[in-house]
Structures are given as C-alpha cells and as structure tokens.
C-alpha positions in Angstrom: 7.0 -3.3 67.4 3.8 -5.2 65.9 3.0 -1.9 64.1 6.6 -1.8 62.6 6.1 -5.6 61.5 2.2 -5.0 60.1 3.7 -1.8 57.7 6.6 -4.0 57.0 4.0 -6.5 55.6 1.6 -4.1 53.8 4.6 -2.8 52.5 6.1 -5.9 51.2 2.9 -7.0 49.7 2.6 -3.9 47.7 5.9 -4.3 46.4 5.2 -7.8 45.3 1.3 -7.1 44.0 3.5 -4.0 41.6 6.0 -6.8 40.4 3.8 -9.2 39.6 1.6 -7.1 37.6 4.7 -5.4 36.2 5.3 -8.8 35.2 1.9 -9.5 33.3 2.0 -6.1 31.6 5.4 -6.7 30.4 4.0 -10.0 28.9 1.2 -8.8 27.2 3.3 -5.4 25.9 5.1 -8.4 24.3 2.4 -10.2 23.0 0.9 -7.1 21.7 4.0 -6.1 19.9 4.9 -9.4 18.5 1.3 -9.6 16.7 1.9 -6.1 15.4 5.4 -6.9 13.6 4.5 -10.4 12.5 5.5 -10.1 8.6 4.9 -12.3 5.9 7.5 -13.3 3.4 8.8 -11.5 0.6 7.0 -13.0 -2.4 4.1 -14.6 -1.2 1.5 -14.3 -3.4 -2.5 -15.1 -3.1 -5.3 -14.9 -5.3 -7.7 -13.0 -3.3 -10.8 -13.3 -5.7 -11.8 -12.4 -9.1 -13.9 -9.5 -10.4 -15.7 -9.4 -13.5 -13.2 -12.7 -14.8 -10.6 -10.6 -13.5 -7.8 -12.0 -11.1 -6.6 -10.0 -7.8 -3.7 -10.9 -6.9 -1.6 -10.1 -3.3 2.0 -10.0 -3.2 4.8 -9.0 -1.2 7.2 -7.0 -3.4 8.2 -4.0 -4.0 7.6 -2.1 -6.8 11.2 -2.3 -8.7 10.9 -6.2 -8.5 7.3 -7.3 -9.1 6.6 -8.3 -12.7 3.7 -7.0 -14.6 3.1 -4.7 -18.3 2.3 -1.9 -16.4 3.8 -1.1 -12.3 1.6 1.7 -10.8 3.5 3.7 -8.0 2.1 6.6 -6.3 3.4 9.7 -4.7 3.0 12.9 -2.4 3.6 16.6 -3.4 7.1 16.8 -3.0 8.7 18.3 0.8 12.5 17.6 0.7 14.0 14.4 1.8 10.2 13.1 2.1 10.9 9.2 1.0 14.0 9.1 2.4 13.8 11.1 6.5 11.3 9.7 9.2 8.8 9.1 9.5 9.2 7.4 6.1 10.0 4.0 6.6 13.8 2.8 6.5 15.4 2.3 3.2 15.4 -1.4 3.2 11.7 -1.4 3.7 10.8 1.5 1.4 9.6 0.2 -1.8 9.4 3.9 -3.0 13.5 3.9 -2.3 14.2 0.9 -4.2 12.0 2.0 -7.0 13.8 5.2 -7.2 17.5 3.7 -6.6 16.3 1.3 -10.0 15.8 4.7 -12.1 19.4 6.0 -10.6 16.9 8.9 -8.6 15.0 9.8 -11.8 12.1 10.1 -9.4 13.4 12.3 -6.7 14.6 14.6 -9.5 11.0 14.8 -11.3 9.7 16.2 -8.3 12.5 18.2 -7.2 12.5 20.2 -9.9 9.0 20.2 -10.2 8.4 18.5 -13.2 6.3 16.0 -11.6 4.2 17.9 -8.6 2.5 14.9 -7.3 -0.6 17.1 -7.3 -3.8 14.6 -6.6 -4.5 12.2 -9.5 -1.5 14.2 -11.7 -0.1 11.1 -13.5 3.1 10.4 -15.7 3.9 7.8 -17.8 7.9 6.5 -18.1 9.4 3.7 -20.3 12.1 2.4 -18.3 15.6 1.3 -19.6 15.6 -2.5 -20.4 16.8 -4.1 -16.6 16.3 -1.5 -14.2 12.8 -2.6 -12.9 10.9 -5.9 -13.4 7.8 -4.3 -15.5 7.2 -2.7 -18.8 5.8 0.4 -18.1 6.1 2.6 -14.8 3.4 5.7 -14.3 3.5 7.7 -11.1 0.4 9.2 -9.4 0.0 12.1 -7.7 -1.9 11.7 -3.8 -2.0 15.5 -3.2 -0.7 17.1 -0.1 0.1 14.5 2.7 -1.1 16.4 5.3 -4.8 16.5 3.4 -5.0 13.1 2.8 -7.9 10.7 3.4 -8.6 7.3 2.2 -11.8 8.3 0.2 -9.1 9.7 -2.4 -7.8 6.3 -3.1 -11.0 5.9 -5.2 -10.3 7.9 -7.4 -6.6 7.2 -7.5 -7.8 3.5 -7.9 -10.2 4.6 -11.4 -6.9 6.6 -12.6 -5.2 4.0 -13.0 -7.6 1.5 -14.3 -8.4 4.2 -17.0 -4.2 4.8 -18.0 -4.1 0.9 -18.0 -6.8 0.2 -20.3 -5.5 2.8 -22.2 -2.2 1.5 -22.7 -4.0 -1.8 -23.5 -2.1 -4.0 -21.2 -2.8 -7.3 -19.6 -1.6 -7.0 -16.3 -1.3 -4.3 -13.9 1.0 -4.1 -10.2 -0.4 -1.5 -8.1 1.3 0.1 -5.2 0.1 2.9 -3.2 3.7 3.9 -1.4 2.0 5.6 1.4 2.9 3.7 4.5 6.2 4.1 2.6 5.8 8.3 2.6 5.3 7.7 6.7 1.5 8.1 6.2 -0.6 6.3 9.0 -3.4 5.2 7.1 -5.8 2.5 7.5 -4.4 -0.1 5.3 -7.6 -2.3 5.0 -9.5 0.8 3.7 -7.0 1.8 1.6 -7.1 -1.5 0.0 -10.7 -1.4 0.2 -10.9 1.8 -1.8 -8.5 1.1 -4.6 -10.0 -1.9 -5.5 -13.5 -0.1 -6.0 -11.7 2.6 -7.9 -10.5 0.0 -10.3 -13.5 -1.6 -11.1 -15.6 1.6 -11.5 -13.6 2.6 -14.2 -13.6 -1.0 -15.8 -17.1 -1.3 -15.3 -17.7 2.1 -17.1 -15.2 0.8 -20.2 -17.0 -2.6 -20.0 -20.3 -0.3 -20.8 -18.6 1.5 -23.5 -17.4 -1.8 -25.3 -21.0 -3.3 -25.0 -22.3 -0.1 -26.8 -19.5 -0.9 -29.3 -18.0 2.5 -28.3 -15.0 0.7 -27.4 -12.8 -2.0 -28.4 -12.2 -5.2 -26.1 -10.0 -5.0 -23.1 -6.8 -7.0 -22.6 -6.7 -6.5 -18.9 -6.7 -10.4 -17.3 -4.8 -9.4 -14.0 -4.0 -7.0 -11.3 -1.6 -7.4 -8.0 -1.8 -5.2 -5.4 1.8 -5.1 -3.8 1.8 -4.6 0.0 4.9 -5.0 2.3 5.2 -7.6 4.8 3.7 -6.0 7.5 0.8 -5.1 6.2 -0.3 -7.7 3.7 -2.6 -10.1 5.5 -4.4 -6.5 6.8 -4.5 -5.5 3.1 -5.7 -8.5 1.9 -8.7 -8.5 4.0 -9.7 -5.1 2.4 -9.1 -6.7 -0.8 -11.1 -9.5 0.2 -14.3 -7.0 1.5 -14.0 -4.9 -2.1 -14.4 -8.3 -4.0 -17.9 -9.4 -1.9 -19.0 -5.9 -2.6 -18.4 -5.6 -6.2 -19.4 -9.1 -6.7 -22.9 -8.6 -5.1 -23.9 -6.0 -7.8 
C-alpha cells in the first residue's frame, strides 16, 4: 500500500512538473511569435540618413502606391504561378501582386511569354498609363534564378539601378526588391545593407565622372527603400549600417 501511494506521488508530480513547463513553453512560443509578426503601419516613413547630400528614406508601401519619378521593382526568372502560389506571400501582402493587378497583369505576361526573362541584372523600362501606379516611370530587374540566389547579388542590382536612374535624370527613386514577396527567405538587413552600397557605388562613380567634367550634374535628391510591415524596422537597420559605412569613406 505505501508503495502504491509513493508511485502515485512520483507520478502526480511528473504530471504536474510537464504541465507547468508546458505552460512556460507555451508562453514564450507566444512571446516569440508575437515579436516576430509585430508590423509597422502602412506608410510610415523615416529618414534613415543621408549619403553624399542624399536623403534615404524608409517606407511601408508597396510599389503601385509609393510616389516617386522613377519605382524600381525587381523580379525572378519566371516558374508559373511564382508571385501568386506559396510560398509567395498572400496577395494582400504581395507588393509584386498589387503592382501587377495596377498594369491589368502586364507583368505576368512579359515574363510568360518571355519577353522579359528576369535573367540577373536584365532590366526594362515601362511608361505607365496616367493612374495606374503612383510613379512616373516603372523598370523591372532581373534577380536570376531563385534557387541561386545570394544577397551579394543585390550589389549589383543596387548599382543597376542607380545607373538607369541617373540616366533617366530623375530626382527621386522608390526601390523595392520583391523578394520576400517571391517566397525567398533572405536576410532582409543584408539585403538592405547591400542595395544601399550598390547605389552609392554607382553614384560615387558618376559623381567622379561629373568632377572630370565627363558628365553633367545629377538631379538625384532622394531615394526610398519600400519594405512591408514586417520587415521594415529589420530593413532599416541595414539601411542604417550602409549609411555609417559609406559615410566613413
């Protein structure tokens, strides 16, 4: 009888012991989860820094709705469905989505019928009809094959289109890079990191040219990096680490 009675106890202790830490995991899965999905609000805006008399901007937007002379999207090679099928995120979250619902699917059918492969650093340049997006000037560029992609490309990617803008001559610039969009788990800091360094390598080299009077003088007084509200206080602090970087040179 005191046997049965001990191995009830142990029992009954281990049975509470699991519920309480049952309990505690539960909370911190909770915590954990409600840090991870804090968003910020559509439109908020911050200056992260300057560059060079340059303004960087943040802002949650998509690229349909954010105003600028020149929106900068970027896209995969094509695979069917790829915007719209997990593990691309849902439609109301997709920027890429609402930037191709604006242009009644212009975009889906570039790339579906292969006149715009997406190849790495391929870009394209389209004047959009007067009310269907928020900026001037839309040019798609190509990020490659998804399943070969790195964040060292966005350097590149990030001197592409510093290069098409100050070609077009225009004064500010909206940059999205669509790839969380595409499903693509990539390190969004970085990312931001890498684009921003793109950019002003390519402005720096311009800069050089117009000093040599080899070119004329840049209009460029502003770029916004567009990030969705999930990831914009993580982006910003890439932006943030680009800016101390290119500023110490």
């Amino acid at each position: 009888m005191k046997n049965t009675i001990l191995k009830n106890f142990r029992i009954t202790q281990i049975v509470l012991f699991a519920f309480l830490f049952a309990g505690s995991f539960s909370t911190k899965i909770s915590a954990q989860t409600a840090t991870e999905t804090k968003t910020t609000a559509l439109g908020t805006t911050t200056t992260w820094g300057k560059v060079d008399g340059i303004s960087i901007d943040g802002l949650v937007q998509g690229p349909s709705a954010a105003v600028a002379d020149l929106q900068i999207a970027c896209v995969f090679e094509y695979t069917e469905g790829d915007i719209f099928n997990p593990p691309a995120l849902p439609a109301n979250l997709n920027g890429m989505v609402h930037l191709d619902d604006a242009l009644k699917g212009i975009i889906t059918d570039l790339r579906k019928n292969g006149k715009f492969k997406g190849h790495a650093l391929e870009t394209l340049l389209i004047t959009p009809p007067k009310g269907t997006l928020a900026s001037k000037k839309l040019l798609l560029i190509g990020l490659g094959d998804r399943n070969k992609f790195t964040p060292e490309v966005m350097k590149n990617v990030g001197s592409v289109a510093m290069r098409e803008a100050l070609r077009l001559d225009v004064a500010t610039v909206s940059f999205a890079s669509d790839i969380k969009d595409a499903g693509i788990d990539s390190p969004t800091a970085l990312v931001a990191t890498n684009v921003v360094l793109g950019f002003f390598d390519a402005y720096r080299t311009q800069t050089y040219l117009e000093n040599k009077k080899l070119s004329g003088k840049t209009s460029l007084k502003k770029l916004i990096l567009l990030a969705g509200p999930a990831f914009y206080n993580v982006a910003g602090e890439g932006i943030r680490e680009a800016i101390a970087q290119l500023n110490a040179k």
